[in-house]
TORPA-4810 file (N, C-alpha, C, O; in nm, 3 decimals):
<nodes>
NODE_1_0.084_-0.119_0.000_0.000_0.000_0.000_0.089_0.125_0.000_0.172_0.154_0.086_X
NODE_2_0.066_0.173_-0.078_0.114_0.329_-0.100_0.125_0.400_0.024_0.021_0.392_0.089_X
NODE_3_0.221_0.472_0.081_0.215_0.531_0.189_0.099_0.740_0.160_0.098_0.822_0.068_X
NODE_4_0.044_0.734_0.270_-0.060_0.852_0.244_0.021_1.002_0.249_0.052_1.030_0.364_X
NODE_5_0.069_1.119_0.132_0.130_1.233_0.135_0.074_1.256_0.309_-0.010_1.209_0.385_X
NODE_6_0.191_1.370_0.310_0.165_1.449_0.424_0.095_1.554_0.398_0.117_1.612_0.291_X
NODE_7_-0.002_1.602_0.485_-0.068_1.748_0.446_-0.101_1.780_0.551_-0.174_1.725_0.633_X
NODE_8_0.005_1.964_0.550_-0.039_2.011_0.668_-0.106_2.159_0.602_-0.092_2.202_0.487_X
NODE_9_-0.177_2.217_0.709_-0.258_2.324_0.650_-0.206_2.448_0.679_-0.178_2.473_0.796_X
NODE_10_-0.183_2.547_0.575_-0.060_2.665_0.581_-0.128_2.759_0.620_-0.076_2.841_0.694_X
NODE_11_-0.280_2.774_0.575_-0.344_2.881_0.584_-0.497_2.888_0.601_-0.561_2.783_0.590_X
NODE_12_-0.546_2.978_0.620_-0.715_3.011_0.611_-0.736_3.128_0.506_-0.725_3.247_0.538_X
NODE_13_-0.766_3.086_0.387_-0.753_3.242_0.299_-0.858_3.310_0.303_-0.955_3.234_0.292_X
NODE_14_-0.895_3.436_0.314_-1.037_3.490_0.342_-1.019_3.628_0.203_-0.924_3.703_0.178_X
NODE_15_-1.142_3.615_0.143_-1.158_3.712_0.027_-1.184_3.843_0.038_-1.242_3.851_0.146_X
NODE_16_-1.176_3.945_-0.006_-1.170_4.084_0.057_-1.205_4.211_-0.077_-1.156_4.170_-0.182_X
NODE_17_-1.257_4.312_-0.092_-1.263_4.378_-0.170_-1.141_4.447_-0.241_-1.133_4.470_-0.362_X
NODE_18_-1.000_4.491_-0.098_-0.891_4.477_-0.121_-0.812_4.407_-0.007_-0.807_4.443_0.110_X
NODE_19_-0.759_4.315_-0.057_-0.623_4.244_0.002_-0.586_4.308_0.146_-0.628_4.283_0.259_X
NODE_20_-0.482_4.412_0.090_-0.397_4.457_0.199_-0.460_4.537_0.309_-0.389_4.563_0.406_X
NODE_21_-0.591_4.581_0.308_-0.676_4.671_0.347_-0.691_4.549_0.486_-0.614_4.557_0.582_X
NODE_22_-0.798_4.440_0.479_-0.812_4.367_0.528_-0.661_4.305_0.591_-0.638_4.260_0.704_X
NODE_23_-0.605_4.315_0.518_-0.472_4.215_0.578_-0.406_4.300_0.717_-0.374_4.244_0.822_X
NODE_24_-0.395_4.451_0.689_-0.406_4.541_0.760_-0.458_4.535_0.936_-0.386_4.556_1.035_X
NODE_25_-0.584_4.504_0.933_-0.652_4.461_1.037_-0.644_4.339_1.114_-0.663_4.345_1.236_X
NODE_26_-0.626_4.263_1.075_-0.575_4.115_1.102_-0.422_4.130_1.177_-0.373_4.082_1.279_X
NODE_27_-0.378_4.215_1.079_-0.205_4.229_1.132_-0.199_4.318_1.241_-0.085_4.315_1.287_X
NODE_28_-0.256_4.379_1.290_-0.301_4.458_1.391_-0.383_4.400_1.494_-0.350_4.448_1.603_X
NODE_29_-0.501_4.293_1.508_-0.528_4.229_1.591_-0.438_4.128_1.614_-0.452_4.090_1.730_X
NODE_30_-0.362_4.074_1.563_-0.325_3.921_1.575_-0.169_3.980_1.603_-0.086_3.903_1.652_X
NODE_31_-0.141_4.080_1.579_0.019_4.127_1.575_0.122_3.998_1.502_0.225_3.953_1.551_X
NODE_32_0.072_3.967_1.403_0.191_3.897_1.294_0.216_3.947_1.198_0.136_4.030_1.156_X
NODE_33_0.340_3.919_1.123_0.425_3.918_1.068_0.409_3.952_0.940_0.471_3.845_0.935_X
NODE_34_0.390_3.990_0.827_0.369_3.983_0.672_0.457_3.843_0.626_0.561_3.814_0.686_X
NODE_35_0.431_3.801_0.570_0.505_3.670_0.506_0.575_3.713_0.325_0.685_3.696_0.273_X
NODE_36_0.433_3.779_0.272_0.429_3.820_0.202_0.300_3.905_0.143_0.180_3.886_0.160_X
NODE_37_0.370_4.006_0.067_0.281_4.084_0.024_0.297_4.125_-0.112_0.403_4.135_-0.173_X
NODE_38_0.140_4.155_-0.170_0.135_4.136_-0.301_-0.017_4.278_-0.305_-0.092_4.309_-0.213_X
NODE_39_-0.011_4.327_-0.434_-0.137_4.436_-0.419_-0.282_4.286_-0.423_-0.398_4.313_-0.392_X
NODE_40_-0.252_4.185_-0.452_-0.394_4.133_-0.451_-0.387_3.975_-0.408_-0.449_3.877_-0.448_X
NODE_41_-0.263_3.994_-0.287_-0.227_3.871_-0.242_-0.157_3.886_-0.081_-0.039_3.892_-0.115_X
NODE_42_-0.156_3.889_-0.020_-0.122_3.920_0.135_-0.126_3.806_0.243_-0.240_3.773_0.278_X
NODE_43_-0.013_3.737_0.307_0.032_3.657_0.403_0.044_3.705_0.537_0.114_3.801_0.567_X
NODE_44_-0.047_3.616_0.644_-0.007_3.639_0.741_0.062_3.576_0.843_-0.040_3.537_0.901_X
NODE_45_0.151_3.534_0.912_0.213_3.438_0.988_0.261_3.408_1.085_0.382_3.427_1.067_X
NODE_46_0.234_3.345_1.248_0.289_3.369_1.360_0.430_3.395_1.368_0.486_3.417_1.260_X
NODE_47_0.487_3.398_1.455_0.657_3.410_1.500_0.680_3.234_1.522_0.794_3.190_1.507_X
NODE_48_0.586_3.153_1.552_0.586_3.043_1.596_0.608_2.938_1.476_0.657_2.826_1.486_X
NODE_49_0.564_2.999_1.365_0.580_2.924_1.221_0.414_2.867_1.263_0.377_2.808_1.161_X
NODE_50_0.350_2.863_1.323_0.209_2.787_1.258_0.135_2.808_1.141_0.189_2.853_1.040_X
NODE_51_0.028_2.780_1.146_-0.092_2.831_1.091_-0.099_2.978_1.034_-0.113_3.072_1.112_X
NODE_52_-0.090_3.000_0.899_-0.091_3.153_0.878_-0.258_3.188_0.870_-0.351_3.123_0.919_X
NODE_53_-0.263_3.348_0.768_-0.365_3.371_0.733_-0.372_3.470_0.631_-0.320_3.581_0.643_X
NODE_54_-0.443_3.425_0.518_-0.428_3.491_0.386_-0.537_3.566_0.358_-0.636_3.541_0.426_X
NODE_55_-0.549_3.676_0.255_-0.606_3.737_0.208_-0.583_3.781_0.065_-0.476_3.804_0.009_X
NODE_56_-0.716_3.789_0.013_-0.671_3.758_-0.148_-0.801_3.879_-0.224_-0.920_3.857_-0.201_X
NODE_57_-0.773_3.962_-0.282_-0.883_4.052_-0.379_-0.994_3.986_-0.429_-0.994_3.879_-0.491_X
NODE_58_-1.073_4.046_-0.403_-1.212_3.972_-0.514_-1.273_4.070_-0.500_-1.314_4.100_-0.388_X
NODE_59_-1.304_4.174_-0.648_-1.357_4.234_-0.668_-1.548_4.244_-0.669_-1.619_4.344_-0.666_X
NODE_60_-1.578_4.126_-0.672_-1.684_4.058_-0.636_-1.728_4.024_-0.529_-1.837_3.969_-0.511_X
NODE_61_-1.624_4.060_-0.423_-1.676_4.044_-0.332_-1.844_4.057_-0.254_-1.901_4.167_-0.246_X
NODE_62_-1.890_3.965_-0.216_-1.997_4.018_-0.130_-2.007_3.949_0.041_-2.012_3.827_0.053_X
NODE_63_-2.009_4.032_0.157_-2.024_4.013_0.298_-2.095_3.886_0.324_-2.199_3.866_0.261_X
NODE_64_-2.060_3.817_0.391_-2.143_3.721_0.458_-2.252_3.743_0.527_-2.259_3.855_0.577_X
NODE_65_-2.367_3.652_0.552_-2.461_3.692_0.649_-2.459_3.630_0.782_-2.519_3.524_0.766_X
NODE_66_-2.428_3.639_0.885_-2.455_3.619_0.989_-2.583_3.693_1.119_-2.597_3.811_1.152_X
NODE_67_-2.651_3.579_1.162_-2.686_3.461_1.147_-2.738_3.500_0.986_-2.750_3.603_0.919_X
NODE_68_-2.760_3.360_0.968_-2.764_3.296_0.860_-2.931_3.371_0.790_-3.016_3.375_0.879_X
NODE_69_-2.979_3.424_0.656_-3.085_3.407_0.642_-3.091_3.373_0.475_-2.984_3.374_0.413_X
NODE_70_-3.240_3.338_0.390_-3.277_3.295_0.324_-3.227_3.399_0.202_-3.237_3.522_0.208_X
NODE_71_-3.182_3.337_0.112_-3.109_3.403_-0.015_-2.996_3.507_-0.010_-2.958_3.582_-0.100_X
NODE_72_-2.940_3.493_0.144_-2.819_3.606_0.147_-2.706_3.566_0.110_-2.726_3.465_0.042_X
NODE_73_-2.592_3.590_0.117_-2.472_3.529_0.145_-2.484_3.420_0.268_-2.595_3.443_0.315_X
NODE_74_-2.448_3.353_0.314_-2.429_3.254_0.406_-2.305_3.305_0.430_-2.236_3.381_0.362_X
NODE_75_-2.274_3.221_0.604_-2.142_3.243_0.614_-2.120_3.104_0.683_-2.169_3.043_0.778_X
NODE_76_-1.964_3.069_0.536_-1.920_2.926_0.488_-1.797_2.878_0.603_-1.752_2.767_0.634_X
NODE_77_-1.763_3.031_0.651_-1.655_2.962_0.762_-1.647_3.099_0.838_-1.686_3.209_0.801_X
NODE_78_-1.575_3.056_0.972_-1.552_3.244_1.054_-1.380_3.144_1.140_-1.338_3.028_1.150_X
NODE_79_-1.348_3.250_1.170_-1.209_3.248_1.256_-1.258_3.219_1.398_-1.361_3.282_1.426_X
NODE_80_-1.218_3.152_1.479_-1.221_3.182_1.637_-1.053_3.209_1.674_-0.950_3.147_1.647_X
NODE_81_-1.082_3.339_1.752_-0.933_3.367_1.790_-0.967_3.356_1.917_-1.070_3.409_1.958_X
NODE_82_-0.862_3.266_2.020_-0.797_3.274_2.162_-0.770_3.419_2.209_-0.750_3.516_2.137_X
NODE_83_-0.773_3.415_2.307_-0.754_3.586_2.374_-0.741_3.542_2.521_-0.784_3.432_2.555_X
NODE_84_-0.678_3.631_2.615_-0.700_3.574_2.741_-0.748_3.685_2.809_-0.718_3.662_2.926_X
NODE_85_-0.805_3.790_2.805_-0.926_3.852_2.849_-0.998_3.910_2.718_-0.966_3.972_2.616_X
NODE_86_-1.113_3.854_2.776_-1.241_3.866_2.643_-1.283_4.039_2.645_-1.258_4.104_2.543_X
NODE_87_-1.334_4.093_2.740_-1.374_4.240_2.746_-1.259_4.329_2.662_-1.290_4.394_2.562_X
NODE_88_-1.096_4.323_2.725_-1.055_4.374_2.657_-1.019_4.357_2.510_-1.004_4.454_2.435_X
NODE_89_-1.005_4.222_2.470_-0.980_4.227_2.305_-1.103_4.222_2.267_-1.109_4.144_2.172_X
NODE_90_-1.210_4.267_2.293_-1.354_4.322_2.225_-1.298_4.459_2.186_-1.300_4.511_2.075_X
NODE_91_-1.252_4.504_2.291_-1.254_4.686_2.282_-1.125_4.716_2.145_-1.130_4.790_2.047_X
NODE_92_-1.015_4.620_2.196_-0.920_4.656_2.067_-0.991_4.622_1.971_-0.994_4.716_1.892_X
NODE_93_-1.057_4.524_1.930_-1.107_4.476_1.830_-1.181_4.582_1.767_-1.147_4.617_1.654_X
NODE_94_-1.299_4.649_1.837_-1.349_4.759_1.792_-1.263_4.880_1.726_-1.291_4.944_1.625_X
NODE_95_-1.150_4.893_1.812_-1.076_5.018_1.806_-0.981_5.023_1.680_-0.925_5.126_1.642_X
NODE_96_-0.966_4.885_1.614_-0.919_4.883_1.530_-1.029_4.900_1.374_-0.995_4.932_1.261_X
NODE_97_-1.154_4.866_1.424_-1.192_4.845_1.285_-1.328_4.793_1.297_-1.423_4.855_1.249_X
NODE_98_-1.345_4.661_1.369_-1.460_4.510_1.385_-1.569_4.597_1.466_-1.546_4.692_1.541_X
NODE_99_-1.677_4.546_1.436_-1.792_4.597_1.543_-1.887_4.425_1.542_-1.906_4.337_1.458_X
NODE_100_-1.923_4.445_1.684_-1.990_4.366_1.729_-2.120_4.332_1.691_-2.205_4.417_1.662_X
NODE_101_-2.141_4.199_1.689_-2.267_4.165_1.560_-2.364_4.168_1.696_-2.332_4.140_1.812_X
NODE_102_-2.500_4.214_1.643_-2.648_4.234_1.758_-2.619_4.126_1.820_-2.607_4.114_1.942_X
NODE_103_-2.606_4.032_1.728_-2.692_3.828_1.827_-2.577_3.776_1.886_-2.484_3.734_1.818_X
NODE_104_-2.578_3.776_2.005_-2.435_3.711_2.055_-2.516_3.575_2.133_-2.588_3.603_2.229_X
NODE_105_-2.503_3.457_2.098_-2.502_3.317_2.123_-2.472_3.311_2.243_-2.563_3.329_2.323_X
NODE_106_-2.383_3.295_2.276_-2.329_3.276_2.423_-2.242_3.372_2.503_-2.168_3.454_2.447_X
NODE_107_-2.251_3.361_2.632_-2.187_3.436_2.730_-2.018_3.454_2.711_-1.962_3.561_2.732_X
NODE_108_-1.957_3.350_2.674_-1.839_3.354_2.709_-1.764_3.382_2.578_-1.641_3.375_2.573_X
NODE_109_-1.824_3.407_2.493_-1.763_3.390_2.335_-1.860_3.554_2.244_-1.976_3.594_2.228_X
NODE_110_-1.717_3.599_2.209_-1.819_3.744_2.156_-1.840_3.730_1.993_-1.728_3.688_1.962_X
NODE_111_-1.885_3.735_1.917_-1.880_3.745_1.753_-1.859_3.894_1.720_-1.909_3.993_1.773_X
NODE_112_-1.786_3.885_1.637_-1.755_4.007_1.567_-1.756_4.042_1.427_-1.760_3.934_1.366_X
NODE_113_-1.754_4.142_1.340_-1.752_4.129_1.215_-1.637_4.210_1.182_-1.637_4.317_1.241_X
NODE_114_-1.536_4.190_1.103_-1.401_4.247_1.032_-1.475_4.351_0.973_-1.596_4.363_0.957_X
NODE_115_-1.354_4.443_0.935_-1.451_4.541_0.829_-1.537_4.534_0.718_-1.631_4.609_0.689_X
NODE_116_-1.481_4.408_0.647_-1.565_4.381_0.545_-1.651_4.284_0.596_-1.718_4.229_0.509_X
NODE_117_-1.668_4.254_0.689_-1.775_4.167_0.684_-1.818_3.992_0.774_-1.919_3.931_0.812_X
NODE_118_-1.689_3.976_0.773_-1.635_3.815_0.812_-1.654_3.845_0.951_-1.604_3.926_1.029_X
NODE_119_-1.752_3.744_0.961_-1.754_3.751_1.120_-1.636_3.641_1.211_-1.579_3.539_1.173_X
NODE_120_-1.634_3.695_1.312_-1.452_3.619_1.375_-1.544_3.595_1.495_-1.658_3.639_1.497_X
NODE_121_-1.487_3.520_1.600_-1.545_3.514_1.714_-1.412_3.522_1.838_-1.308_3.456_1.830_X
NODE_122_-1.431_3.576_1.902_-1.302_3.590_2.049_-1.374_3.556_2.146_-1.484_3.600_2.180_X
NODE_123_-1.269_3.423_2.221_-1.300_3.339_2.360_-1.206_3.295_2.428_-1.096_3.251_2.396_X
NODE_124_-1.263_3.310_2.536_-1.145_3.304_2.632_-1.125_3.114_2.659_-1.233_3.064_2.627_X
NODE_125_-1.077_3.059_2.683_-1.048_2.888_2.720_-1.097_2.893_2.822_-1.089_3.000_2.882_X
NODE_126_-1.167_2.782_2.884_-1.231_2.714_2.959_-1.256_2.582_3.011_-1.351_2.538_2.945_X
NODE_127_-1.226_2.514_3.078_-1.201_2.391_3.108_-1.179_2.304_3.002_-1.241_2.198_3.002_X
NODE_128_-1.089_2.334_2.895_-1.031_2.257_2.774_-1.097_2.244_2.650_-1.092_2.141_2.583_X
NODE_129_-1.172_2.367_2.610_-1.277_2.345_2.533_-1.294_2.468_2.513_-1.249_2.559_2.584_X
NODE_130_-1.386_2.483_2.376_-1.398_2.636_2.287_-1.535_2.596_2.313_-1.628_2.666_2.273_X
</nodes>
């Protein structure tokens, strides 16, 4: 039997009206690194080497809907970012850009929407579990 490739996952690419605009914000909440940058291509990447996060132009863009309703955009995936106090990376979050979506689900976990649109969610850990 054929042995199975390795595949590890480099990135989460998220689509944007412009690239660097969005990439901008991300690099400012998350404080990483540029990997690379391009006018319609933008890398983002821990110090740790993990998991990056990309951003890519689409002039076509259109916003996701969160929650979800009938003939909108849907929204196909969102980020959860770790934080270790939730109140305050709400407030940076705002201060950079994101505003807080009306319907918040649960107590311990805030949703947010990026500028363009992508809703992210910030939570603090809790007995080993998101």
């Amino acid at each position: 039997m054929k042995p199975s490739p390795r595949f590890t996952l480099a990135a989460c690419t998220l689509d944007a009206p412009n690239a660097r605009h969005l990439a901008d914000f991300y690099e400012s909440l998350l404080g990483w690194p540029r990997r690379s940058d391009a006018p319609e291509w933008v890398e983002l990447a821990p110090s740790d080497g993990g998991t990056g996060l990309s951003f890519q132009t689409e002039p076509l863009f259109s916003p996701p809907r969160w929650p979800s309703g009938a003939s909108e955009q849907q929204m196909m995936t969102h980020l959860d970012i770790e934080v270790d106090d939730l109140t305050s990376a709400v407030e940076r979050a705002v201060a950079l850009g994101a505003t807080e979506a009306d319907y918040q689900p649960q107590d311990d976990v805030r949703v947010l929407f990026d500028p363009v649109g992508h809703p992210f969610c910030l939570f603090v850990r809790t007995d080993g579990g998101t």
